[in-house]
DOKOL-263952 format. One record per residue (C-alpha): residue number from 1; residue in three letters; x, z, y. Coordinates in nm, 3 decimals, padded with zeros to 5 digits. Each point is the difference from the previous one (the first is absolute). Example, Ala and Ser with C-alpha at 12.3 -4.5 7.8 and 13.67 -1.06 7.14 Angstrom:
BEGIN
 num residu      px      pz      py
   1    ALA  01.230  00.780 -00.450
   2    SER  00.137 -00.066  00.344
//
This chain:
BEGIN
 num residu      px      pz      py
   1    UNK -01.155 -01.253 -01.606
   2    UNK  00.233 -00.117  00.341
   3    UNK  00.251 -00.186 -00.244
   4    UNK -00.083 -00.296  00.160
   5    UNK  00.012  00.142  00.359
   6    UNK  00.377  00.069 -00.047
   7    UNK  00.055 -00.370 -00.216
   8    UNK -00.070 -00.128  00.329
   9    UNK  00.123  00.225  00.243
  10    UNK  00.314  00.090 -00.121
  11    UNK  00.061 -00.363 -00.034
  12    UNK  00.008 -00.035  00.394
  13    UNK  00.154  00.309  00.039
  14    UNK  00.274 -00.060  00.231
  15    UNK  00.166  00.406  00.041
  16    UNK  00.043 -00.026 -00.407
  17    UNK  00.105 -00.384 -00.020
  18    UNK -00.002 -00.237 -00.289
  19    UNK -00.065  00.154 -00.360
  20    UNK  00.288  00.162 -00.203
  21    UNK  00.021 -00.379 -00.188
  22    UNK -00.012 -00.151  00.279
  23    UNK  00.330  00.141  00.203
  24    UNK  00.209  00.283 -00.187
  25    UNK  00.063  00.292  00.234
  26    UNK -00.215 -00.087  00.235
  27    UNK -00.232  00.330  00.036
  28    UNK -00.306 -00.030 -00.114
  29    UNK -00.147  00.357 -00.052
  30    UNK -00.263  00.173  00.243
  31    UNK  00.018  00.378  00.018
  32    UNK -00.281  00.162  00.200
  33    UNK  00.009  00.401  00.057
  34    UNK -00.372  00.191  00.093
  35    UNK  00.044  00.233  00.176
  36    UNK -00.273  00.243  00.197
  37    UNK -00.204  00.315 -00.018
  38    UNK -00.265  00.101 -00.301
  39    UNK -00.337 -00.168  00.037
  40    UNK  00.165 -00.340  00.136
  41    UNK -00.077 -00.210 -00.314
  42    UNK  00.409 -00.064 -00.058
  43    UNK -00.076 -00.001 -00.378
  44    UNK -00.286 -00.206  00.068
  45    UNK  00.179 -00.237  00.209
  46    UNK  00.316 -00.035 -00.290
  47    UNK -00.286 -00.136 -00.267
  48    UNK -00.133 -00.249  00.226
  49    UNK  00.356 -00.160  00.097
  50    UNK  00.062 -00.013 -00.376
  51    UNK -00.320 -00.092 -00.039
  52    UNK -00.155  00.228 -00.284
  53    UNK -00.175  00.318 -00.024
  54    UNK  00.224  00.244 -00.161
  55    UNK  00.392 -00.037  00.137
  56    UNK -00.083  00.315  00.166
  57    UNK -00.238  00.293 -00.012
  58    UNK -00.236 -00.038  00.280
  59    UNK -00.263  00.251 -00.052
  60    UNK -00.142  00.169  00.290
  61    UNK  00.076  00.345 -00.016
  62    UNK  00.078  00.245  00.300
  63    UNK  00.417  00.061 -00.127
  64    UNK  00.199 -00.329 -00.064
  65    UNK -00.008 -00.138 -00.291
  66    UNK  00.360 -00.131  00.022
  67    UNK  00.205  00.297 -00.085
  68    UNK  00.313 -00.176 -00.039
  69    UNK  00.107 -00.334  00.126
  70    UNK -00.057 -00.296 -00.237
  71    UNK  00.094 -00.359 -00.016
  72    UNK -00.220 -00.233 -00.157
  73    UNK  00.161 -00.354 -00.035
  74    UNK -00.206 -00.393 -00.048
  75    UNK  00.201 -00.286 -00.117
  76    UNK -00.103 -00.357  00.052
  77    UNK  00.167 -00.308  00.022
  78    UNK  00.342  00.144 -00.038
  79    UNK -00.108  00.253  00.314
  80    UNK  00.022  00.347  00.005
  81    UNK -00.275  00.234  00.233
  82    UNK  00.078  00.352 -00.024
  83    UNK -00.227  00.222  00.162
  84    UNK  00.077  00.338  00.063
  85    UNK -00.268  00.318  00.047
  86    UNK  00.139  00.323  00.168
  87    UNK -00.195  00.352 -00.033
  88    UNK -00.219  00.012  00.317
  89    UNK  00.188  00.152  00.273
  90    UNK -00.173  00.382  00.130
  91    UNK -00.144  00.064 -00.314
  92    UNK  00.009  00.405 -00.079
  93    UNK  00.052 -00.108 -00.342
  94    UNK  00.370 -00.127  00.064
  95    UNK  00.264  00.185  00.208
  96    UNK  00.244 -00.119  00.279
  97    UNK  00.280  00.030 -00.279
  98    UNK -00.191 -00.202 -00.267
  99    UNK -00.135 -00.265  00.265
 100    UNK  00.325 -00.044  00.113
 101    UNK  00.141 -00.098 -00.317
 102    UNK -00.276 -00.241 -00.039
 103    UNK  00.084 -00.182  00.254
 104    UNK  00.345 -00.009 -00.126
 105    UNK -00.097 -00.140 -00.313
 106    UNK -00.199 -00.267  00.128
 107    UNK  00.314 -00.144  00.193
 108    UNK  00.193  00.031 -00.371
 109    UNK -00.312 -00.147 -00.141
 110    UNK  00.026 -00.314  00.310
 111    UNK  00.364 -00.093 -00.066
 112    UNK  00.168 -00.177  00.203
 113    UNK -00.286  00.101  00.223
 114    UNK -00.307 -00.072  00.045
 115    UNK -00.159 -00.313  00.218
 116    UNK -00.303  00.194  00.128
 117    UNK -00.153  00.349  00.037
 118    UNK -00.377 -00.069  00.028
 119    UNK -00.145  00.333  00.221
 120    UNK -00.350  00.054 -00.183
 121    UNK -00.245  00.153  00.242
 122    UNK -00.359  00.039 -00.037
 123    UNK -00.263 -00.118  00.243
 124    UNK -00.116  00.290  00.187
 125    UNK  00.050  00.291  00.205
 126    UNK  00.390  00.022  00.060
 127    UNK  00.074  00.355 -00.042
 128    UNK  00.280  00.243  00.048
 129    UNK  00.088 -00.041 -00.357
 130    UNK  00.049 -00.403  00.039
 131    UNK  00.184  00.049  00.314
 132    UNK  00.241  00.221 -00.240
 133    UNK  00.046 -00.210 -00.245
 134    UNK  00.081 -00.302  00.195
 135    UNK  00.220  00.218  00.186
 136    UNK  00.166  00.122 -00.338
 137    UNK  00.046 -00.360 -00.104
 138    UNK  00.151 -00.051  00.305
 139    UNK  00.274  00.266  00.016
 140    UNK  00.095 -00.019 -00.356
 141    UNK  00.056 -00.430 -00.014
 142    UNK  00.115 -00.042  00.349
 143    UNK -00.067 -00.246  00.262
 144    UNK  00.123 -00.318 -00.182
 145    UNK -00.325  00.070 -00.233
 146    UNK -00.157 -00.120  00.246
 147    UNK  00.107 -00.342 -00.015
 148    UNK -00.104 -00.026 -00.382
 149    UNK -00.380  00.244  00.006
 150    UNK -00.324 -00.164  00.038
 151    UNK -00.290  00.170  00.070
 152    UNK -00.282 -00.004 -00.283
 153    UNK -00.364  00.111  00.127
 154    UNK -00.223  00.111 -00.329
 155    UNK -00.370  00.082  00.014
 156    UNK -00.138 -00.296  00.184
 157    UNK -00.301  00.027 -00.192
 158    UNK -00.080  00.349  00.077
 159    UNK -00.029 -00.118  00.396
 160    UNK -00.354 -00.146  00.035
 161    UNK -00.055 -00.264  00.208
 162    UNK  00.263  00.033  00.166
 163    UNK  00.324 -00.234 -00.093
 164    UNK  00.338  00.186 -00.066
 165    UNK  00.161 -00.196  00.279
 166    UNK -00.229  00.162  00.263
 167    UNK  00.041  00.323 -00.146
 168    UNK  00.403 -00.006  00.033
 169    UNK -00.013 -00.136  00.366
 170    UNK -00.230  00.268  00.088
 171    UNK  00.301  00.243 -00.065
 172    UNK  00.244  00.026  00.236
 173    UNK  00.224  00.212 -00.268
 174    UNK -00.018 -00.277 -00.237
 175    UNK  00.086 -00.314  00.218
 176    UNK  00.282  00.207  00.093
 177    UNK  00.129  00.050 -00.318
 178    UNK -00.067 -00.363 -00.130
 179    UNK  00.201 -00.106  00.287
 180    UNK  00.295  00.216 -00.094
 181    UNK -00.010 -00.202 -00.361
 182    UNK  00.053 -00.335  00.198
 183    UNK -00.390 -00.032  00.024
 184    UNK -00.031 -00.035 -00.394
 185    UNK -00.313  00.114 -00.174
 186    UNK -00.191 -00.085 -00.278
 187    UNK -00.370  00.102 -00.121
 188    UNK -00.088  00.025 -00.367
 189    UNK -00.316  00.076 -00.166
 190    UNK  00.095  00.134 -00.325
 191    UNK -00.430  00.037 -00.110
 192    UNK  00.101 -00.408  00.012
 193    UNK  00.303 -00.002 -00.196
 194    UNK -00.092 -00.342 -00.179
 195    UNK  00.036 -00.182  00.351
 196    UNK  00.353 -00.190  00.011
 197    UNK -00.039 -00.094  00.327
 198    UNK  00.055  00.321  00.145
 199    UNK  00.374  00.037 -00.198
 200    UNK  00.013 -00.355  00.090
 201    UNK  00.033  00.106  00.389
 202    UNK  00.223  00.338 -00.106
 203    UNK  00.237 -00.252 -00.159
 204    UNK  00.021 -00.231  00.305
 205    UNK  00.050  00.291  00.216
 206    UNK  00.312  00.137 -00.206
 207    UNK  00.159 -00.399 -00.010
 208    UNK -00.094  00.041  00.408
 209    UNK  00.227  00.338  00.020
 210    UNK  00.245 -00.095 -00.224
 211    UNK  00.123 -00.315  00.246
 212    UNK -00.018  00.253  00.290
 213    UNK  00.269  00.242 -00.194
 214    UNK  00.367 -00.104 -00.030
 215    UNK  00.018  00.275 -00.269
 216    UNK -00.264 -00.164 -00.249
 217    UNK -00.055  00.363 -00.126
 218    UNK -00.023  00.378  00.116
 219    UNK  00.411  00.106 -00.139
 220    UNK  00.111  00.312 -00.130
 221    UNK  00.260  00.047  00.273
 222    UNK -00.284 -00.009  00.248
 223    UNK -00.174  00.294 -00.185
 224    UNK  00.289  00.156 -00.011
 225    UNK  00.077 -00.008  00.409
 226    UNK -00.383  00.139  00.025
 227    UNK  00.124  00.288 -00.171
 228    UNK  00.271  00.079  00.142
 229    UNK -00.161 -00.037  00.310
 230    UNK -00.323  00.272 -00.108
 231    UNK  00.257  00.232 -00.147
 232    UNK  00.160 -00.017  00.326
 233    UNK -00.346  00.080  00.230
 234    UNK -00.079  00.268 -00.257
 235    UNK  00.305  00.192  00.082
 236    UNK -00.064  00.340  00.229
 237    UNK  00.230 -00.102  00.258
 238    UNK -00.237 -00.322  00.042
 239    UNK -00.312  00.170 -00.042
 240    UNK  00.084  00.230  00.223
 241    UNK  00.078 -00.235  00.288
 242    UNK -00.331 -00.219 -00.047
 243    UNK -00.169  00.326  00.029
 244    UNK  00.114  00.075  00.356
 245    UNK -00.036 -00.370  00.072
 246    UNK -00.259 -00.176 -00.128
 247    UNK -00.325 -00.001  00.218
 248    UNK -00.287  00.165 -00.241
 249    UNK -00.232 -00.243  00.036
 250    UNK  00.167 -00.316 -00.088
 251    UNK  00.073 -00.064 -00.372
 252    UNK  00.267 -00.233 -00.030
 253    UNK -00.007 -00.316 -00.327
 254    UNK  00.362 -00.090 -00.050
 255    UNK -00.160 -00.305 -00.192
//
């Protein structure tokens, strides 16, 4: 269906170079992780990127539908896109434990690492249970994710008359935390998955971070010091002081 969409894209595609016969070595692969809460559309979002209907399951159902994570690869022109679906964060169907060593897998799933981390949210009311998982995805990839996430706004068509761009700057929350990911962000509407031009513009975006990085992908080593850093806050001793220091009413984004 989008075959031709990435023909041409990929062609122009200056973060993955020249083709595989074109320069040996030179990388030429595009990993992409989804990440976000149940109910965002990630599964959604991973068929229209690799443009067909059934990478993923993406039936609307209350408990994700992504129990484990997956990787779902497209190869054209000597290119690789690998496109990774994680189990919705907060779901009561998966515990901390098993969540955690989802996310795990999907960095062995993205080596050397991936290039981006696209943050699924859907258009709407951004509740306590978004501000979690953004929050989760923050703690548990570190700051330098930062550098690599875009935002990606689902639901567009579920808003009316009014346009997706209003809705985000009506949200204070949300400018915020597009402005922590550089100002990136993205809108798909997956009910128009046939439509290149909207992975046309995701594409361009990714080439647009990818000159902004020195590191051309998110490393190991850098989830690694994101660990080490959580373990660290999530020691008594630490908890203990933030509790006596902290003001109550500020919540504090290390992102």
């Amino acid at each position: 269906m989008l075959q031709c969409l990435f023909f041409d894209s990929f062609s122009l595609f200056g973060l993955l170079g020249p083709s595989r016969g074109q320069r040996k070595g030179y990388p030429s692969d595009l990993r992409i992780v989804l990440v976000g809460k149940t109910g965002a559309e990630k599964s959604a979002t991973g068929n229209t990127i690799l443009g067909t209907e059934d990478a993923f399951n993406a039936e609307a159902t209350p408990v994700s539908v992504t129990a484990e994570t997956k990787k779902k690869t497209l190869e054209l022109d000597g290119r690789k896109i690998e496109v990774i679906d994680t189990p919705g964060l907060f779901d009561t169907s998966v515990d901390a434990v098993k969540m955690k060593g989802e996310i795990d897998n999907c960095i062995e799933m993205s080596v050397p690492g991936p290039h981006l981390f696209l943050l699924v949210i859907r258009l709407g009311r951004f509740t306590e249970e978004e501000r979690n998982t953004v929050k989760w995805i923050q703690e548990n990839f570190g700051a330098e994710a930062s550098k690599y996430t875009i935002i990606l706004f689902t639901g567009e068509d579920q808003l009316g008359r009014k346009t997706a761009e209003d809705f985000v700057k009506e949200s204070e929350e949300l400018l915020h935390l597009i402005a922590q990911c550089g100002g990136r962000h993205h809108f798909f509407n997956n009910a128009k998955s046939g439509d290149c031009n909207q992975v046309k513009e995701l594409l361009r975006k990714i080439e647009k971070m990818g000159k902004e990085n020195e590191e051309k992908y998110y490393t190991n080593e850098m989830f690694q010091r994101a660990q080490e850093i959580l373990d660290w806050e999530n020691t008594t001793v630490v908890k203990l002081v933030k509790s006596f220091t902290a003001p109550a009413s500020i919540v504090t984004i290390p992102f």
